[in-house]
C-alpha positions in Angstrom: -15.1 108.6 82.6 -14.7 108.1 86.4 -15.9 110.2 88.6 -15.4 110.6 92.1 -18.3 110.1 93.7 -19.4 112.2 97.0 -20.5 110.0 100.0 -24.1 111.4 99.9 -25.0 111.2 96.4 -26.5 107.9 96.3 -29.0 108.7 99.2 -30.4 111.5 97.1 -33.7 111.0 95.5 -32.9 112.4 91.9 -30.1 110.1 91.7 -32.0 107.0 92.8 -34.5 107.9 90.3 -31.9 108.6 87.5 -30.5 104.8 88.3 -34.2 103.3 88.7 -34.7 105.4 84.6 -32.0 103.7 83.7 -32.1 100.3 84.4 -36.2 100.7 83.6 -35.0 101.9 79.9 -32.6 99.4 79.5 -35.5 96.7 80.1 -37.6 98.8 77.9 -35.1 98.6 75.0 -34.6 94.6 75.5 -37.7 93.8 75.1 -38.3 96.5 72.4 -35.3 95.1 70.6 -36.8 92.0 70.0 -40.0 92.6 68.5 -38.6 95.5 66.2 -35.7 94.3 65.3 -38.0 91.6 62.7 -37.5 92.4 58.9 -40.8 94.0 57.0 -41.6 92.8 53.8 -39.2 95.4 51.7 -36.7 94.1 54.2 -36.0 96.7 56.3 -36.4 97.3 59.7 -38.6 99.0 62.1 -37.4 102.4 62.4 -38.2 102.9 66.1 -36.1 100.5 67.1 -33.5 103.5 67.0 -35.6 105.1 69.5 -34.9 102.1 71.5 -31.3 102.5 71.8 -32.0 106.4 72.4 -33.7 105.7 75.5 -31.0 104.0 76.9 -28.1 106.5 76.2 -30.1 109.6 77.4 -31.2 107.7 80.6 -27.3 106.5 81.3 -26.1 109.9 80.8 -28.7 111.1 83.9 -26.4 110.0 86.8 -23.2 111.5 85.4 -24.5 114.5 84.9 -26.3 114.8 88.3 -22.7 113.6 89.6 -21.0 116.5 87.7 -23.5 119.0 89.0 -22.9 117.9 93.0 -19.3 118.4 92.4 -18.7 121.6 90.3 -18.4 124.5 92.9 -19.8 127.4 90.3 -21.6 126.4 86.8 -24.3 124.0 88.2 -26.7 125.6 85.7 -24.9 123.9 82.8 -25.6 120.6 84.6 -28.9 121.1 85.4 -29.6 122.7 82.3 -28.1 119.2 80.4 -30.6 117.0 83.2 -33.7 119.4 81.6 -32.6 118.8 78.2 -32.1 114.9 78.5 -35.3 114.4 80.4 -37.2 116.3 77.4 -35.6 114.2 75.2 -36.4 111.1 77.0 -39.8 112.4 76.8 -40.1 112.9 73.2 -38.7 109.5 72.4 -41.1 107.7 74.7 -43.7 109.5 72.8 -42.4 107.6 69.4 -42.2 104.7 70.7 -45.5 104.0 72.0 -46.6 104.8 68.3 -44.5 101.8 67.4 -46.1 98.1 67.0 -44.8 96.1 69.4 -46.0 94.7 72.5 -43.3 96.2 74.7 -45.1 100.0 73.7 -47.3 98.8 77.0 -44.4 99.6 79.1 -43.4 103.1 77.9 -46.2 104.7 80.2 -43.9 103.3 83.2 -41.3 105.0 81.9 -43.1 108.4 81.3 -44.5 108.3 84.5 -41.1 107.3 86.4 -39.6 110.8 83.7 -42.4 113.3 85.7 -41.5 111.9 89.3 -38.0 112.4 87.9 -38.9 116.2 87.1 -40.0 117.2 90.0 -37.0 115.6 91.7 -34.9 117.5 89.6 -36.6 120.9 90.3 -36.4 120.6 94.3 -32.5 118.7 93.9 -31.7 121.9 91.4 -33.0 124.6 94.2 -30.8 123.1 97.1 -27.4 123.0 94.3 
């Protein structure tokens, strides 16, 4: 879906954060990918490499929703109340995947760190909406 976008929006610290999650989780997942995507002796796959893919589609969804929020004139709260609920949910899957073996688990505290700058963004962005 397209949305158009207000001339502001990309100066605004929550969304250049939201982008910066994005494409950090998409490097995340890459190089996650790789190391769990290898066959264990049953022949299965690592299960967190699920989580993987998570990461990215909760982190591309960020933008779009901060998007939506900047242009709806009366139920902000919805938005924002999405933002919260993806940003836990980032949280949570970080959390799994720096149980997982693989070498790319070193950068998930990038990530986590990157998801509480992100927070309080959000909570000073959601009190000028």
């Amino acid at each position: 879906m397209f949305y158009k976008i207000p001339p502001h929006l990309p100066e605004l610290p929550v969304y250049q954060k939201a982008m910066d999650i994005f494409l950090l989780s998409q490097n995340i997942s890459n190089y996650l990918r790789d190391d769990l995507s290898i066959l264990n002796e049953e022949g299965n796959e690592d299960e967190n490499i699920y989580f993987s893919g998570d990461i990215v589609q909760q982190s591309v969804a960020l933008a779009p929703e901060i998007i939506k929020a900047e242009l709806e004139l009366y139920s902000k709260d919805k938005h924002i109340s999405t933002l919260k609920k993806l940003t836990k949910r980032l949280h949570k899957n970080c959390i799994r995947l720096e149980k997982s073996n693989s070498n790319g688990r070193d950068y998930i505290p990038v990530l986590r760190k990157e998801l509480k700058s992100f927070k309080k963004l959000q909570r000073i962005w959601a009190l000028t909406l």
